[in-house]
Rosetta silent file (secondary structure, phi, psi, omega in degrees, C-alpha in Angstrom):
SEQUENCE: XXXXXXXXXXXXXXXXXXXXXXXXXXXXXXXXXXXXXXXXXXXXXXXXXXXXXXXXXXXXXXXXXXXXXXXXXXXXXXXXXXXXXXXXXXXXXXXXXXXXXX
SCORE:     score description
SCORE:     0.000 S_00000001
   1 L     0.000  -41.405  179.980    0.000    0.000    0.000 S_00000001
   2 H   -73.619  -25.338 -161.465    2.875    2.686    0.735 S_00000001
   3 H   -79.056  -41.949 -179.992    4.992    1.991   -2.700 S_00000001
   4 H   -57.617  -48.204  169.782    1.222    2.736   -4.387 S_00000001
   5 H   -32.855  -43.497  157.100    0.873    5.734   -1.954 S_00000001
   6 L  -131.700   72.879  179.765    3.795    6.740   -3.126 S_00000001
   7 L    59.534   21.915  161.533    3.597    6.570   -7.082 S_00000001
   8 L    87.205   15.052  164.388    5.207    3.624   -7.050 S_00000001
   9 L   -58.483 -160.311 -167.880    8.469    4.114   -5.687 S_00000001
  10 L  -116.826  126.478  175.579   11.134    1.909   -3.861 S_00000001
  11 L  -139.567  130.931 -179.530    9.884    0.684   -0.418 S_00000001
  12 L  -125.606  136.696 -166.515   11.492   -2.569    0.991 S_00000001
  13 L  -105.102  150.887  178.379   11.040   -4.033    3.968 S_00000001
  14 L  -157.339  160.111 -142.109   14.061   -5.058    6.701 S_00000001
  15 L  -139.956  117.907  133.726   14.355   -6.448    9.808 S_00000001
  16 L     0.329 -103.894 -156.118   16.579   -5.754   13.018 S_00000001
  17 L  -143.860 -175.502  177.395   17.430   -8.869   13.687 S_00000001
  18 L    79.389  -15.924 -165.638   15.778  -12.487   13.614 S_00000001
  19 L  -168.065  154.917  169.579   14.825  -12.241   10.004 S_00000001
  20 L  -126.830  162.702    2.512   16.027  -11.254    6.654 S_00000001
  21 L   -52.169 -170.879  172.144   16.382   -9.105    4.754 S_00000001
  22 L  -127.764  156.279  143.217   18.533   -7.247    7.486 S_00000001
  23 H   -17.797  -79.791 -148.114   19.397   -3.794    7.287 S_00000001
  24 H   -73.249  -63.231 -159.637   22.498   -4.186    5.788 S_00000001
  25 H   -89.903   20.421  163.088   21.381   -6.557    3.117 S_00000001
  26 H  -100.192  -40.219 -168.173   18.025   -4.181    2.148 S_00000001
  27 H   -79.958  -19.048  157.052   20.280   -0.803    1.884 S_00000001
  28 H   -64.362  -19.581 -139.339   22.537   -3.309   -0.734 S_00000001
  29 H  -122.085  -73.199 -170.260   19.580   -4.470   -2.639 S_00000001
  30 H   -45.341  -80.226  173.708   18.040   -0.219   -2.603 S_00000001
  31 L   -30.568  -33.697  179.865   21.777    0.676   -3.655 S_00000001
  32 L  -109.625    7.058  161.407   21.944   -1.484   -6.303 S_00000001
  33 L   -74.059  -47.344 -160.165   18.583   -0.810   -7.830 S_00000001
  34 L   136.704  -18.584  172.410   19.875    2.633   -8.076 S_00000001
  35 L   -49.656  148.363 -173.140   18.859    4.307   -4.707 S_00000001
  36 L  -132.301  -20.996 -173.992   21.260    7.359   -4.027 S_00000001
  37 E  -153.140  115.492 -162.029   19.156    8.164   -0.775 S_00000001
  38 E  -108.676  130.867  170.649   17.516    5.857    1.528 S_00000001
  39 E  -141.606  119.934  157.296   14.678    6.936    4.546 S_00000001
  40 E  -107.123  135.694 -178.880   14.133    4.114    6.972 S_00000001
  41 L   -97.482   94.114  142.437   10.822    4.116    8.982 S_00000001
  42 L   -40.450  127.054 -178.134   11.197    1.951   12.018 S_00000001
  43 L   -87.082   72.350 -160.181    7.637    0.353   12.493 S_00000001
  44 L  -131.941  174.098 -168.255    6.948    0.811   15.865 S_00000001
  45 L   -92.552   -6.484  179.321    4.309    1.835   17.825 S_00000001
  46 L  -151.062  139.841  162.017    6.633    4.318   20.358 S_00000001
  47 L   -25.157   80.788 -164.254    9.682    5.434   20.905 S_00000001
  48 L  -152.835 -174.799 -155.873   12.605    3.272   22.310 S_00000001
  49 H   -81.914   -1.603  160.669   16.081    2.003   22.179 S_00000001
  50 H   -54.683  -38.356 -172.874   15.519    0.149   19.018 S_00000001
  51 H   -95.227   -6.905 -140.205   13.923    3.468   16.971 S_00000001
  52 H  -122.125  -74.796  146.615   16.388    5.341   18.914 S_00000001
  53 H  -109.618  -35.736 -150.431   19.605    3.820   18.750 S_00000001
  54 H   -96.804  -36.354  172.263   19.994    0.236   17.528 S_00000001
  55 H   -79.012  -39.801 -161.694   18.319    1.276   13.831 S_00000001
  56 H   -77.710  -30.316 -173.729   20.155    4.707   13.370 S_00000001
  57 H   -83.463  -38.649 -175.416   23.395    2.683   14.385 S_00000001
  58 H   -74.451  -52.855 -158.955   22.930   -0.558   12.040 S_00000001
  59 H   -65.837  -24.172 -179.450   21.671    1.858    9.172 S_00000001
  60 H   -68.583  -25.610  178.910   24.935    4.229    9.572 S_00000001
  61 H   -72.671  -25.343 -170.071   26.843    1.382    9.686 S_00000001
  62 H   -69.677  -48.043 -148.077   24.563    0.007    6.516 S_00000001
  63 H   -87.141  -48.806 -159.506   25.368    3.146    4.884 S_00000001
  64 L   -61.562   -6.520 -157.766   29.212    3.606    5.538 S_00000001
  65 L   -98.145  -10.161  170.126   29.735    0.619    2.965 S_00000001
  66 L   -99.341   55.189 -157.296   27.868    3.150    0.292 S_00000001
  67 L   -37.195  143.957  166.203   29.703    6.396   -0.305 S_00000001
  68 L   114.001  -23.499 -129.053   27.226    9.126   -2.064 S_00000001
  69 L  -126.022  127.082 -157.118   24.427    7.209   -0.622 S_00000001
  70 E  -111.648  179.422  176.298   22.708    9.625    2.218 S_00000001
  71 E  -160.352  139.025  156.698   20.160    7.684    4.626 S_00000001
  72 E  -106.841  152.716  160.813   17.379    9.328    7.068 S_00000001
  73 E  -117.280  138.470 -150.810   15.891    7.660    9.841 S_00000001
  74 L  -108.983  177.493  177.015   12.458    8.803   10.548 S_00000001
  75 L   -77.248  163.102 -159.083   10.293    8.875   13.812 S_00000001
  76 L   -92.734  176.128 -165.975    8.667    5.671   14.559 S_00000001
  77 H   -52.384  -34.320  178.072    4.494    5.643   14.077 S_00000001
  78 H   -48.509  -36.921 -141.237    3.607    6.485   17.517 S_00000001
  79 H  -108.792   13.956  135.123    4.973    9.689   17.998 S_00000001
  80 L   -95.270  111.634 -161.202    2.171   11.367   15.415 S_00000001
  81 L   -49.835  -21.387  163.191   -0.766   12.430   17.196 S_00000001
  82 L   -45.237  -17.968 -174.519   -2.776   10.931   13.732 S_00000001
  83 H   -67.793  -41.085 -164.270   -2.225    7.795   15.414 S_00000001
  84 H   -76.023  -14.193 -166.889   -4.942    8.580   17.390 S_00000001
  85 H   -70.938  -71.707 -157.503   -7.244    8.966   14.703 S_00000001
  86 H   -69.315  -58.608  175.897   -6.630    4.934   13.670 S_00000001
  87 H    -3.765  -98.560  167.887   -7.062    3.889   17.503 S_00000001
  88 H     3.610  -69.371 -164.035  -10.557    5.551   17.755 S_00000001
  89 H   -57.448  -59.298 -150.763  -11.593    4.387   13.976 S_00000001
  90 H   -80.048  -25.790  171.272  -10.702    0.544   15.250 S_00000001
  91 H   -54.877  -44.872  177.439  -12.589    1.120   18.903 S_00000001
  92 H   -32.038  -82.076  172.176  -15.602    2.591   16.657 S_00000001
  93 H   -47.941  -46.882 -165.598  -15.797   -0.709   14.596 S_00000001
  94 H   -62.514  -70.870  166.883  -15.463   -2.638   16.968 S_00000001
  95 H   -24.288  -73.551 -170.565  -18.289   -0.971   19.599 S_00000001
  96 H   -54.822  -19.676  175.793  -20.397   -0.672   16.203 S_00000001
  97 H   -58.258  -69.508 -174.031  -19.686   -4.697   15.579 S_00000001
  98 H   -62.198  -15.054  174.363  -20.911   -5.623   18.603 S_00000001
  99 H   -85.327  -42.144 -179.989  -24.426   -3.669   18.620 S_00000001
 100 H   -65.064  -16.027 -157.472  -24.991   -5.211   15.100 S_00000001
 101 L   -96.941    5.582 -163.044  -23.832   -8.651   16.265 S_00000001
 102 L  -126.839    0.000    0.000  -26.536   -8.716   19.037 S_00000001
């Protein structure tokens, strides 16, 4: 849904740890597509030392193996008050489930 969102650009998904791709081997794969500039979203729902430190540190490290090649790391999902918006929306449905369901 985000690469249509956004016209169809390059959005790849990577993984910390526990899973591949990694980091390391998504900002290769982006780089070698053709990427020149990378912005990683950590998907979390708040702020902590993963979104904090442990992604900004693997991606710099990600990054030092590409000269030219810039990287941002953005805030994680939480920390936009819009958030509050989807909350609501899924308490709504839900509430509204259960009076139709009865």
């Amino acid at each position: 849904m985000l690469r249509d969102a956004l016209g169809g650009g390059m959005v790849e998904p990577a993984h910390m740890e526990l899973a591949e791709p990694t980091i390391e081997q998504t900002f290769a794969e982006c780089v070698a597509r053709g990427a020149r500039r990378i912005v990683v979203h950590p998907y979390f729902l708040a702020p902590g030392r993963h979104s904090t430190q442990d992604i900004p540190r693997m991606c710099a490290e990600a990054a030092a193996k590409f000269p030219g090649v810039t990287h941002t790391v953005t805030e994680p999902l939480g920390l936009d008050t819009r958030m509050i918006d989807v909350v609501r929306r899924r308490i709504q449905e839900a509430v509204e489930g259960e009076v139709s369901a009865r």
